[in-house]
C-alpha positions in Angstrom: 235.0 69.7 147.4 236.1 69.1 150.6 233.5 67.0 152.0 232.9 64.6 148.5 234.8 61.4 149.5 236.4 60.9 146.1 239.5 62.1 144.0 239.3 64.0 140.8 241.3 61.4 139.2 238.4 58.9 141.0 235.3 61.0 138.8 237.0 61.3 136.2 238.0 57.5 135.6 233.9 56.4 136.8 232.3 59.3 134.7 234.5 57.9 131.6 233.4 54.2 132.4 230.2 52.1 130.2 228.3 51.9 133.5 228.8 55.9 134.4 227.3 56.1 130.8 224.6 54.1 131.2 223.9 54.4 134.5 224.0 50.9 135.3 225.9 47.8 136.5 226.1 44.1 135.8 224.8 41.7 137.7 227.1 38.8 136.5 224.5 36.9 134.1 224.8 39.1 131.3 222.2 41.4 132.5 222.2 44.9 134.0 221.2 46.8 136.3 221.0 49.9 138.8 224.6 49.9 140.3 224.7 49.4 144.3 228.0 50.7 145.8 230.2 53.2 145.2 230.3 55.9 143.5 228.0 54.5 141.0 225.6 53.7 143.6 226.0 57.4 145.1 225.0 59.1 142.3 222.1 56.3 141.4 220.7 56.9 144.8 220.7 61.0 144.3 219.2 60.7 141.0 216.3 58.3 141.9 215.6 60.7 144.2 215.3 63.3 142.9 213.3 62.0 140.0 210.6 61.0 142.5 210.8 64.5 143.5 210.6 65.9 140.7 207.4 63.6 139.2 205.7 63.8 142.9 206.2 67.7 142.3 204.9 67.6 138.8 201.6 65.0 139.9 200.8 67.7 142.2 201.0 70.4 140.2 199.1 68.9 137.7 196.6 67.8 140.1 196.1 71.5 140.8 195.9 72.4 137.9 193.2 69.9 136.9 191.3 70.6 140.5 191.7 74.3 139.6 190.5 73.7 136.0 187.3 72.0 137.3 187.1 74.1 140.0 186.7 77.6 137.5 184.9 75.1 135.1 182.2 74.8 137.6 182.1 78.2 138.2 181.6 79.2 135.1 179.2 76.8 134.5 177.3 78.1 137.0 177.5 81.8 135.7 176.3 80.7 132.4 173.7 78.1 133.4 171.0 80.5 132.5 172.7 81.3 128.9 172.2 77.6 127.9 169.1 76.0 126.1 166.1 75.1 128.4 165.0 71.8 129.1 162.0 72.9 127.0 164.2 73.9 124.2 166.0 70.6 124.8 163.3 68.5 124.6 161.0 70.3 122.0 163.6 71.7 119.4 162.4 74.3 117.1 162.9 73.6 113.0 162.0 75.9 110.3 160.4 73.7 107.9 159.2 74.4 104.2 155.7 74.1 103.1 155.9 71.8 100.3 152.7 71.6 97.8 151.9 68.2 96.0 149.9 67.9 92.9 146.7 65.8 92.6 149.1 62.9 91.2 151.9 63.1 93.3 154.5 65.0 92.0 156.0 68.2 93.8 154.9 71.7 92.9 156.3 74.0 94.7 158.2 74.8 98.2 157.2 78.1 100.3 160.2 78.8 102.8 162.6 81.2 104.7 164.6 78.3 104.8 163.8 75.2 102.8 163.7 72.3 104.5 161.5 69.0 104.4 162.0 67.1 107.4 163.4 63.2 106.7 163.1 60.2 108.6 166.3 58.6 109.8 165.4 55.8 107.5 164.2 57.7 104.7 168.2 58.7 104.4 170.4 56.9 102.3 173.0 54.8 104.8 175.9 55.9 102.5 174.9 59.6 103.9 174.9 58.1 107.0 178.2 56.8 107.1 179.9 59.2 104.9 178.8 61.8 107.5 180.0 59.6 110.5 183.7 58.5 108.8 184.3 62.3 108.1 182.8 63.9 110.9 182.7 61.5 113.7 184.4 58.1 113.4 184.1 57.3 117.2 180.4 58.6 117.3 178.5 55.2 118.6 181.5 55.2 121.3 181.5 58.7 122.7 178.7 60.4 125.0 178.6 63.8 122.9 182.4 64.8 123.9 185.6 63.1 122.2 188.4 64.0 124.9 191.0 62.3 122.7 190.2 65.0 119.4 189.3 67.6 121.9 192.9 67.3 123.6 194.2 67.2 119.7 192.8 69.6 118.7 193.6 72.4 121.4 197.2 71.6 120.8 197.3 71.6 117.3 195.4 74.9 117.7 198.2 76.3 119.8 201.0 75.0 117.4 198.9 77.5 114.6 197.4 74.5 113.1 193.7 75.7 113.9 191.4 72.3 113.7 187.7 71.6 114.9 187.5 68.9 117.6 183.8 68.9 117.5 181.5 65.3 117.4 178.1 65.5 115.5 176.6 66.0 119.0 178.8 69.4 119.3 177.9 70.5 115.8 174.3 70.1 116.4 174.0 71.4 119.6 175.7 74.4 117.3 173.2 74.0 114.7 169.9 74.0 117.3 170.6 76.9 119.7 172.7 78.8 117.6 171.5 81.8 119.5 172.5 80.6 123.0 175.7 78.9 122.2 176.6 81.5 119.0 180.3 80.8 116.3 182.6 82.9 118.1 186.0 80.9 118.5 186.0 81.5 122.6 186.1 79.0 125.8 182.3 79.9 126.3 181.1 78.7 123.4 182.9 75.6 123.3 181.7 74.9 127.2 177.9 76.2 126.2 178.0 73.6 123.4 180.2 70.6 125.2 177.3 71.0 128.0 174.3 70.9 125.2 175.6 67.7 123.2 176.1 65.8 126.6 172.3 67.1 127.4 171.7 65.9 123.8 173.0 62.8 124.5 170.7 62.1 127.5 167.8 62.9 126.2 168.2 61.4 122.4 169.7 58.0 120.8 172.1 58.2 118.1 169.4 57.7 115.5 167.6 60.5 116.5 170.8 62.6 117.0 172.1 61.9 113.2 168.4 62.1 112.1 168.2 66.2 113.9 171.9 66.5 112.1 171.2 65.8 108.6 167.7 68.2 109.0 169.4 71.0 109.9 172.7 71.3 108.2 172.9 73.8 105.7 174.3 73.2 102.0 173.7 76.7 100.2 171.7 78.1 97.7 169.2 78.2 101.1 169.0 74.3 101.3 168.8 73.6 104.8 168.4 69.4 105.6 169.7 66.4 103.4 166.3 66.4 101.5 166.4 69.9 99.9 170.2 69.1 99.5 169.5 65.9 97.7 166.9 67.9 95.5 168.7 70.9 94.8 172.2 69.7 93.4 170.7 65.9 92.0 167.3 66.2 92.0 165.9 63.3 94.2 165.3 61.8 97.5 167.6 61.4 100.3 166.9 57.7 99.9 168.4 57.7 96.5 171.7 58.8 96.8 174.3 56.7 95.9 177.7 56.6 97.5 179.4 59.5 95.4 176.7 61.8 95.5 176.6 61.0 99.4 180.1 62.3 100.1 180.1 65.0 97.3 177.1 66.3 100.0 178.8 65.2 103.4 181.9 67.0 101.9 180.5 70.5 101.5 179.6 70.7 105.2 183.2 71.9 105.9 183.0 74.9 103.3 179.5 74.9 100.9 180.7 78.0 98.8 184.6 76.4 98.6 182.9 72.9 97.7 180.0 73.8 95.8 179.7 71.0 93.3 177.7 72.6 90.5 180.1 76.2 90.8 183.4 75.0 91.8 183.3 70.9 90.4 186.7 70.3 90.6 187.0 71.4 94.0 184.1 69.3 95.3 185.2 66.1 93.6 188.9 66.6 95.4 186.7 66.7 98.5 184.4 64.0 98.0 187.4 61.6 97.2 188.8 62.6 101.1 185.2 62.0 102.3 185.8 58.7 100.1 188.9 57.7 101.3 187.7 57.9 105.0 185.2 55.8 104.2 187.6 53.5 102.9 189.5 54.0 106.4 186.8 53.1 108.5 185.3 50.2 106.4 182.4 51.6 104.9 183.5 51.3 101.5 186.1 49.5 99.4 189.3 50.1 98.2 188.5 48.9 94.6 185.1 51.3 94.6 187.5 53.9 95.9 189.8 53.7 92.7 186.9 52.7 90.4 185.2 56.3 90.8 187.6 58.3 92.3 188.1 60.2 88.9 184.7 60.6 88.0 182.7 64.0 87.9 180.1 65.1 90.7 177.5 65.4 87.9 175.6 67.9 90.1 173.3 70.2 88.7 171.3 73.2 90.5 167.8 72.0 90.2 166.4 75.8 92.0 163.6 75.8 94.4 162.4 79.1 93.4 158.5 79.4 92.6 159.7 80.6 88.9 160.9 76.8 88.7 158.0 75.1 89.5 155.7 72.9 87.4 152.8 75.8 87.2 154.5 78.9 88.5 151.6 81.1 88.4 149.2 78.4 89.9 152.0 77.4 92.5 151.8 81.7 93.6 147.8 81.1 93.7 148.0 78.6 96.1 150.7 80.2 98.1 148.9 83.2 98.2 145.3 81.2 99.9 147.2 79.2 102.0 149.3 81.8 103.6 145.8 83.8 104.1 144.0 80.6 105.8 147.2 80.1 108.2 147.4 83.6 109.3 143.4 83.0 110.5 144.2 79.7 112.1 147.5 80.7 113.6 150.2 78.6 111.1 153.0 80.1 108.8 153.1 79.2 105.8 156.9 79.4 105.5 158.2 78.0 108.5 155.6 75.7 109.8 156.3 72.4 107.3 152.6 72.0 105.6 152.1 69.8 103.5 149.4 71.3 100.8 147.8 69.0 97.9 146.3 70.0 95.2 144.1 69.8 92.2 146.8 69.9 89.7 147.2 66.8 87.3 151.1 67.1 86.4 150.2 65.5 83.5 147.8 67.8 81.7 149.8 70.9 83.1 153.3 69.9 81.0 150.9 69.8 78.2 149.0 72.9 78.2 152.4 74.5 79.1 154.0 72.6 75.7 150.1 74.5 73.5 151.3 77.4 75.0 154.4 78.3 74.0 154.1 76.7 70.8 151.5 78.6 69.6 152.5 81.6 71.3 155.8 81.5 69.4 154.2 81.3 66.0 151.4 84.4 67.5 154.6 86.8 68.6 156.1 86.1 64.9 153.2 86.9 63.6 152.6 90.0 65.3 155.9 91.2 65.2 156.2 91.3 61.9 152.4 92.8 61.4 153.8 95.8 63.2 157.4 95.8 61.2 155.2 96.5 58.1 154.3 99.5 56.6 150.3 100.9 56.1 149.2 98.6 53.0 150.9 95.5 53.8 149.1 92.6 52.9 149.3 89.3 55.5 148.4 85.9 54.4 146.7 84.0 57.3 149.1 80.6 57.7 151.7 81.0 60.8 154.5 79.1 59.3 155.9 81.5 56.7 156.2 84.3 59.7 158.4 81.8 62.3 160.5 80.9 59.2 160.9 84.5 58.8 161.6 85.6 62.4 164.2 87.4 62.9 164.6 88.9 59.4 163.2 91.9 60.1 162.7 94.2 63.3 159.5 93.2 65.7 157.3 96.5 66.2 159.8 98.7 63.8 157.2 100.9 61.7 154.7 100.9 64.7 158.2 102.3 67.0 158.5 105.1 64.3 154.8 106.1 63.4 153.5 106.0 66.8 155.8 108.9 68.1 153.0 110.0 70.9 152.4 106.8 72.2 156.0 105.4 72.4 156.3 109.1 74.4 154.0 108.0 77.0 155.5 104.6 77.4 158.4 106.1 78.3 157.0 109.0 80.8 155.5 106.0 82.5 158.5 103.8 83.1 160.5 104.5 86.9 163.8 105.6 84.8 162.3 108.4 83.5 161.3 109.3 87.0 164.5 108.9 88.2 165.8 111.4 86.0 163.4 113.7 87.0 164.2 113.2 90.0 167.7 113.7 89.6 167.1 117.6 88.1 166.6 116.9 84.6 163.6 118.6 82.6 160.8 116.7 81.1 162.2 117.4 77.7 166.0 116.2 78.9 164.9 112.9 80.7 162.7 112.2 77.6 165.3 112.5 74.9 168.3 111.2 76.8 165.8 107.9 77.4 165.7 107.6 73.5 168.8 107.8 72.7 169.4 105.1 75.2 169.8 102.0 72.5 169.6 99.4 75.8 166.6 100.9 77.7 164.6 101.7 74.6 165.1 98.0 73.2 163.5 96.7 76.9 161.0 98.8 76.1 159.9 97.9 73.3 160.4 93.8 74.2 158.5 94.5 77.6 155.5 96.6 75.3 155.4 94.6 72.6 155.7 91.0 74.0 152.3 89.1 73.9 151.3 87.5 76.7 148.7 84.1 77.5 146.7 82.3 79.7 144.8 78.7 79.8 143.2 77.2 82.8 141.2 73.9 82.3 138.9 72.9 85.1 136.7 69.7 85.6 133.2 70.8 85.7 131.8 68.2 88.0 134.0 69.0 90.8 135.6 72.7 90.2 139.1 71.4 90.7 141.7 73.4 88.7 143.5 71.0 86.6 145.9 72.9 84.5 146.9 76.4 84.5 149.3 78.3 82.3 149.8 82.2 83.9 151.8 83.2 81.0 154.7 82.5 78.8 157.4 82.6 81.4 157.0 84.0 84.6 160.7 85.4 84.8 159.5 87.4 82.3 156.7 88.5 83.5 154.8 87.7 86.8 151.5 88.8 85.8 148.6 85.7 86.6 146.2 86.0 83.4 144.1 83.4 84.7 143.5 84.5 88.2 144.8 88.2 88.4 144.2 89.7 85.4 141.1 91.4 84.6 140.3 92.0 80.3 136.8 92.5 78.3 135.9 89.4 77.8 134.0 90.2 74.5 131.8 87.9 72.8 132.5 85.1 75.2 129.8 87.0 77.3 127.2 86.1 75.2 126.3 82.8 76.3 125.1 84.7 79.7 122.4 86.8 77.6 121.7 83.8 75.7 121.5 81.7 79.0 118.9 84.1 80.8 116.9 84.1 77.9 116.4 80.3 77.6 115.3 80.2 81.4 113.0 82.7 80.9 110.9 80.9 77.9 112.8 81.8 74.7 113.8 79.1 72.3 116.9 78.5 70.2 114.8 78.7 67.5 113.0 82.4 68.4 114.1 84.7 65.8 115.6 88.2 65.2 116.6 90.7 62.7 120.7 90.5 61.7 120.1 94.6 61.4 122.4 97.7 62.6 119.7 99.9 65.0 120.5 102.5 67.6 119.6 102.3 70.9 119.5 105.4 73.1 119.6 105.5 76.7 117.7 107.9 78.9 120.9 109.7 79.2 120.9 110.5 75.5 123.8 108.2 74.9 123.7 106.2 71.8 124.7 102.7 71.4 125.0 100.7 67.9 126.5 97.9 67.5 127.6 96.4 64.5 129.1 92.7 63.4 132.6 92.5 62.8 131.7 91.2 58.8 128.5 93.2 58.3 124.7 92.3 58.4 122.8 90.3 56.3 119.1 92.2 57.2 117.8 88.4 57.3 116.1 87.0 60.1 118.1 84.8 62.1 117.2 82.1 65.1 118.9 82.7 68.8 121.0 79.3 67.8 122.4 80.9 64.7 122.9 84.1 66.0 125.2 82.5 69.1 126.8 80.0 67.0 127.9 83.1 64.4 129.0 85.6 67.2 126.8 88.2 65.2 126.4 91.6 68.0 122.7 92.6 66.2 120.8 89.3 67.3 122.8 89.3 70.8 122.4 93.3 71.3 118.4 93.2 70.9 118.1 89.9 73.3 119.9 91.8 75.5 117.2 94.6 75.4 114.6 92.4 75.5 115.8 90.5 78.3 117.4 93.6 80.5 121.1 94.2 81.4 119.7 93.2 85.1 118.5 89.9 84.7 121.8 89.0 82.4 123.9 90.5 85.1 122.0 88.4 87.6 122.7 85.0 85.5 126.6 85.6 85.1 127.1 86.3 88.7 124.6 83.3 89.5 127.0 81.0 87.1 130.3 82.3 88.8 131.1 85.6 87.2 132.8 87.4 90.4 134.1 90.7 88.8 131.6 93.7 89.0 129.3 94.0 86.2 128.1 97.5 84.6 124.4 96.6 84.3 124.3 98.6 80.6 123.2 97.1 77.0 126.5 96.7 76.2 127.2 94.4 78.8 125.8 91.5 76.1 129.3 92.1 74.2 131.6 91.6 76.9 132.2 95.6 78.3 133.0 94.7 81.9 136.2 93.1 82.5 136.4 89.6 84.1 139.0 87.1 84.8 139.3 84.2 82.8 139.6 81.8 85.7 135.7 82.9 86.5 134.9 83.0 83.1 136.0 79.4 82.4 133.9 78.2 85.8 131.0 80.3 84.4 131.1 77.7 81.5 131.7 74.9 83.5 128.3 75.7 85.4 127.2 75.0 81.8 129.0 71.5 81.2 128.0 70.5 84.8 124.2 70.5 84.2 123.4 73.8 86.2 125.6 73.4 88.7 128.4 75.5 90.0 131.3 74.7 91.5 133.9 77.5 92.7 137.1 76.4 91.2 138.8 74.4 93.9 143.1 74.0 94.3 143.6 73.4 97.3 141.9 69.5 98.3 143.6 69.0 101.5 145.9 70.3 103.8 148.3 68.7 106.8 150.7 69.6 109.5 154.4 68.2 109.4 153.4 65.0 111.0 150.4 64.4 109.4 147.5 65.7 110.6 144.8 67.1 108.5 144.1 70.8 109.2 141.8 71.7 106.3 139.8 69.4 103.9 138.0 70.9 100.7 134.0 70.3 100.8 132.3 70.3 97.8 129.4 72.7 98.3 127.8 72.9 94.8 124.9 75.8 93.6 122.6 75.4 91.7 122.6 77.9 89.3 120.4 76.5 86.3 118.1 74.0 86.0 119.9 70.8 83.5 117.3 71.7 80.7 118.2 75.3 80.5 122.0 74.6 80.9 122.1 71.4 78.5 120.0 73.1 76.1 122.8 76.0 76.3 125.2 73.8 75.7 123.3 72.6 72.8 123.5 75.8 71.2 127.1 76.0 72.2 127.9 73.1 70.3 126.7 75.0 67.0 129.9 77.4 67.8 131.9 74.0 67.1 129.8 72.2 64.1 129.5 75.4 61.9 130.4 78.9 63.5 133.3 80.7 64.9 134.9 77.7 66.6 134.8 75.2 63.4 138.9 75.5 63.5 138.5 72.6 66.6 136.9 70.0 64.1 139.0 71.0 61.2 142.7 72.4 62.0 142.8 70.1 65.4 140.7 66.9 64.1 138.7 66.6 66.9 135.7 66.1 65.3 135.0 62.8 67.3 134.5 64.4 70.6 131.8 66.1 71.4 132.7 69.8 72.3 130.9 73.2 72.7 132.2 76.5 72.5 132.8 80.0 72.5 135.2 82.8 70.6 135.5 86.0 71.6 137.1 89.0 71.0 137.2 92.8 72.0 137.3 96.1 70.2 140.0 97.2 68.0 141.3 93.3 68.3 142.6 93.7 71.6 142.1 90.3 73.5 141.2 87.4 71.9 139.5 84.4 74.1 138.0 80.6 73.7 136.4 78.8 76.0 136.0 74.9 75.4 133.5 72.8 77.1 134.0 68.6 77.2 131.7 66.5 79.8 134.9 66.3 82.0 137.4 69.0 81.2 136.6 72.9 80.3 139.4 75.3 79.1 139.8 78.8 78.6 142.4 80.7 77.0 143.1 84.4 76.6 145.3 86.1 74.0 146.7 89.5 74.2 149.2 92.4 75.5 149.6 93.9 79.0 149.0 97.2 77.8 145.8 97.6 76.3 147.1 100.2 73.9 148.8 97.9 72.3 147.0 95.1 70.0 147.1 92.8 67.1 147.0 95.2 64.0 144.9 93.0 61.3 141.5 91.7 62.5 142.3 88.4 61.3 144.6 87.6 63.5 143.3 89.7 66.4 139.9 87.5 66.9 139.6 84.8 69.5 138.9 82.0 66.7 142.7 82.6 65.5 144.6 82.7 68.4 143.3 81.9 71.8 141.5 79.1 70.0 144.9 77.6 69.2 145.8 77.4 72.4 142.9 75.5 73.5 143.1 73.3 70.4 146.8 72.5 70.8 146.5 71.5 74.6 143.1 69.4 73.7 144.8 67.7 71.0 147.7 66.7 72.8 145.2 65.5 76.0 143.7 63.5 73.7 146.8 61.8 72.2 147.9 60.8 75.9 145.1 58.4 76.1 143.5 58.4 79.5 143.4 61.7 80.3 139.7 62.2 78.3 137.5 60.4 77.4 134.7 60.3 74.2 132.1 61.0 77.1 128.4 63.0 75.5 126.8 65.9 77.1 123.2 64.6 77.6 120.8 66.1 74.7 117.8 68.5 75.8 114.9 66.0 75.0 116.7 63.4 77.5 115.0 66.1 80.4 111.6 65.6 78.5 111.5 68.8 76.7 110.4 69.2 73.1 112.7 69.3 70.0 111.9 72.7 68.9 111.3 73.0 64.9 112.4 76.4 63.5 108.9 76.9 61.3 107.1 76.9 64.9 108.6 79.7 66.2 109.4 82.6 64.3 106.8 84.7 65.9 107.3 86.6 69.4 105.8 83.8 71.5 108.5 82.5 74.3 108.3 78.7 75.1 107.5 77.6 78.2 109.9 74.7 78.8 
């Protein structure tokens, strides 16, 4: 203290003065300021500068810092330059895109995706997405360049202080979204830098509509909705367009956590978030604060509207088309589930909802009926009205007497089902596996619900074009994906006739050439014998072609069959669009070989077209994602009959309706007025029943029956065509009727309109064949 100029007593008194404590003098106008002499001014002096040293020190430092920031920055840049999206990736960004099928009037059938998305305009998107998405995500979007500094500086810090928070703009997140591959989700300096660099590339090469528009495409929302469209669809069930501002930030608000904020499993949750997405909204004057208070309490009112095919409109048909389409893009080097096609096809929404409604109302009442045929014991006597068996469903238990007679058979079904090999498997004995299986209560009641459950199909086509216009695969496809339109193959019985009858009136026999309605035997060069009898008996009368189709009677159709050849039959059902292989055998004319009942139904509508035949069309047109057409159906039509021979078939057919096997059409359905043609048909021991339907502009098939064959209706009432399948068919014509414009009172042309003769039954009862 030698050297310091000034007393103890001097310090003390200055450090205990107002200007010491303040650091300051007067100036003697009432204002202050830094003191000039003295001891004040001393220490003033040393602490000015040494502030300037201090902040000259700190500048530099940080100035280092910063210059060795950019410095490594650059560096590092450098080493992962090659890591980082290509200006090809860049400029041509890669986006898995559903295929998304249309039916013939508009509506959406089905989606085929790994991930489903359907790529949306930016102005196809409501705006309250649009600034929902901006308010929560990105409030200074328009202003940045791809980088916020300001919420990047934030949010390191509050990162450090343990608060972890995303600084990321909409450019950052989608830069995430596009290359996740090069720029990956660890939480690491690298993959902030790799996607900081991509959104300011973004930024050069895209304008914020276009950046907001790639966004919203490729955000994923859950349940494997990827894109504000399939977002919009899958929890509300319409267009991006349509959303209105609540459903806008219920979506925008799931991006920060889609299982946390899922609005149709965790509601609550997702409303709390919505009314932040809301408020911010609010914030950033996009909405007002008496909206905000109006709805803040109300529900999300989402509901999960699924995507899968087992949803769609026509399930079954929706698999068909899937199936072709993915088999034509394969050849022309497209994939079906990635590549955004849009497919449209035959379908008319309209007439599908209704044949689906025919179905499983008629199937109901069918399944009560045979369930309780099979509860009953031998001797059981079944009236023939529906009504009383749905009334009594459930009163008694489906399939019980046939469960406890049928000990065998129910023996088999269960050495054929994958638990029973599994148990073999495991070590047990056939014996074990096979009793421990029935004494399973669970697996022996899916058994019997799986065995026991009778199954459906309907198609309806338009003849004069082939395209499919209504197709009902089964009951429910959850329950069973078997197609029994397209897929499954059954004897199609007595709706085979019409073939035999067919190549007999091109040959030169008339409707009015008679045979005898008499059991006879038939024996092949093999020695094998073949009979066939009529499901009522015979009457030994003679009986004309006409009345032998119109009564399904076997004799009359078994002995034109033998006149005529299995050959020439065979080659008339392929020629009219019977695909299936045929066993060229006598008993062919009953329906032996099986078919499908999509063929069979074209087969007839060769018939109701005048000759010619068109392969059933689905598909009409398809186009890539921005609208170019890749593949346009051509109508390439056969001729397979002449009109004369097919309208004069149809004549015959339409004796089926007036008087024979399909008189149910005119008198349960009251659709006497139109004019129809027809045929029922059914298989041994009464195990499928079909009806086909023919109208000018609409022909439907149905087929009623169980998967496994051993299994079938038990009376023979209820087992034929004319009383189950025929419902079907009348049911869905009824109701296509009632809708109004869907068809029309349209006649087939008569045989005489083509100049042949009207043929009088007295003429020709002899052998003689007419030459037309």
């Amino acid at each position: 203290m030698s050297n310091w100029p000034y007393t103890e007593e001097e310090l003390d008194r200055y450090f205990k003065s107002p200007e010491a404590r303040h650091g300051l003098r007067s100036n003697g106008n009432g204002r202050t300021g830094p003191p000039r002499r003295g001891i004040a001014g001393y220490f003033h002096r040393r602490f000015r500068d040494t502030r300037k040293a201090q902040a000259a020190m700190a500048l530099s430092a940080i100035a280092g810092l910063l210059l060795a920031v950019t410095l490594f920055l650059s560096f590092y840049t450098v080493l992962i330059w090659d890591e980082l999206p290509s200006l090809q990736q860049l400029e041509n960004p890669h986006f898995q895109l559903a295929s998304v099928a249309y039916t013939a009037d508009g509506r959406e059938l089905a989606r085929y995706a790994r991930q489903n998305r359907t790529w949306v305009a930016f102005e196809d998107i409501s705006p309250h997405v649009i600034n929902a998405l901006i308010a929560t995500e990105d409030h200074r979007f328009y202003e940045n360049w791809g980088i916020d500094l300001f919420r990047t500086v934030v949010s390191v810090a509050k990162t450090l202080l343990g608060d972890r928070q995303g600084g990321s703009t909409i450019s950052q997140q989608l830069a995430r979204n596009l290359y996740n591959e090069q720029i990956g989700r660890r939480v690491t300096i690298e993959r902030k830098l790799k996607e900081m660099i991509t959104a300011i590339e973004l930024e050069r090469r895209y304008t914020k509509r276009e950046i907001l528009e790639m966004y919203l495409n490729t955000v994923e929302f859950g349940y494997n909705a990827y894109g504000i469209e399939a977002a919009a669809r899958t929890f509300y069930g319409t267009s991006p367009m349509e959303l209105d501002p609540l459903q806008s930030a219920t979506l925008i608000g799931m991006l920060k956590g889609t299982t946390i904020y899922n609005p149709v499993t965790r509601p609550e949750n997702a409303r709390q978030r919505r009314n932040v997405v809301l408020r911010l909204m609010v914030e950033h004057g996009h909405l007002s604060e008496d909206y905000y208070l109006a709805h803040r309490d109300e529900p999300v009112g989402a509901r999960y509207h699924s995507a899968a095919i087992t949803n769609s409109l026509a399930p079954h048909f929706a698999r068909y088309v899937g199936e072709r389409v993915e088999a034509w893009a394969r050849q022309h080097g497209h994939d079906l589930y990635t590549d955004g096609l849009v497919i449209y096809t035959t379908l008319d929404a309209r007439l599908q909802e209704l044949a689906t409604q025919a179905v499983l109302t008629q199937m109901e009442g069918l399944q009560a009926v045979v369930d309780y045929e099979w509860s009953r014991p031998s001797g059981y006597s079944l009236g023939l009205d529906v009504e009383p068996y749905l009334a009594k469903k459930g009163t008694f238990e489906p399939f019980a007497h046939f469960w406890s007679s049928q000990k065998e058979l129910v023996d088999q079904f269960i050495r054929e089902t994958p638990r029973f090999a599994a148990l073999r498997r495991s070590g047990l004995g056939p014996a074990a596996a096979l009793d421990s299986l029935r004494r399973n209560r669970a697996f022996m009641d899916s058994l019997k619900t799986n065995k026991t459950r009778l199954e459906a199909g309907l198609v309806a086509l338009d003849p004069r074009t082939g395209h499919v216009k209504a197709w009902v695969g089964g009951r429910k496809m959850e329950e069973d994906w078997n197609d029994h339109v397209a897929q499954t193959r059954r004897q199609p019985g007595s709706t085979f006739k019409p073939f035999v009858y067919t190549a007999a009136i091109h040959n030169g026999w008339s409707p009015y050439y008679t045979l005898p309605d008499s059991t006879f035997e038939y024996v092949d060069a093999a020695g094998n014998v073949w009979s066939p009898k009529n499901t009522g008996g015979s009457t030994g009368e003679m009986m004309t072609l006409r009345q032998g189709l119109a009564r399904s009677l076997n004799t009359i159709t078994a002995r034109l069959m033998l006149e005529i050849g299995p050959p020439e039959v065979a080659f008339f059902a392929r020629r009219m669009g019977i695909k299936s292989p045929l066993d060229e055998v006598p008993a062919l004319a009953l329906g032996t070989s099986d078919v499908t009942l999509l063929e069979l139904t074209a087969a007839y509508g060769t018939l109701a077209n005048g000759g010619l035949y068109h392969e059933p069309v689905v598909i009409t047109r398809i186009e890539d994602r921005n609208g170019n057409v890749l593949f346009e159906a051509e109508p390439a039509p056969q001729e397979a009959l002449s009109e004369a021979t097919a309208y004069t078939m149809v004549d015959m057919l339409r004796a089926v309706i007036q008087e024979g096997t399909g008189i149910r059409i005119r008198t349960q359905f009251g659709l006497g007025e139109y004019d129809l043609a027809g045929k029922t048909g059914t298989t041994q021991n009464s195990a499928d029943g079909w009806f086909v339907l023919m109208h000018p502009e609409l022909v439907t098939g149905a087929w009623v029956g169980f998967n496994d064959r051993r299994i079938a209706f038990r009376s023979n009432y209820w087992g034929q065509g004319a009383h189950n399948a025929l419902f079907l068919v009348g049911d869905f014509f009824r109701r296509a009727t009632r809708a109004g414009d869907l068809v029309s009172k349209t006649r087939f042309p008569a045989p005489e309109e083509f100049g042949l003769p009207v043929p009088q039954p007295e003429r020709h009862r002899d052998r003689d064949r007419i030459s037309w």
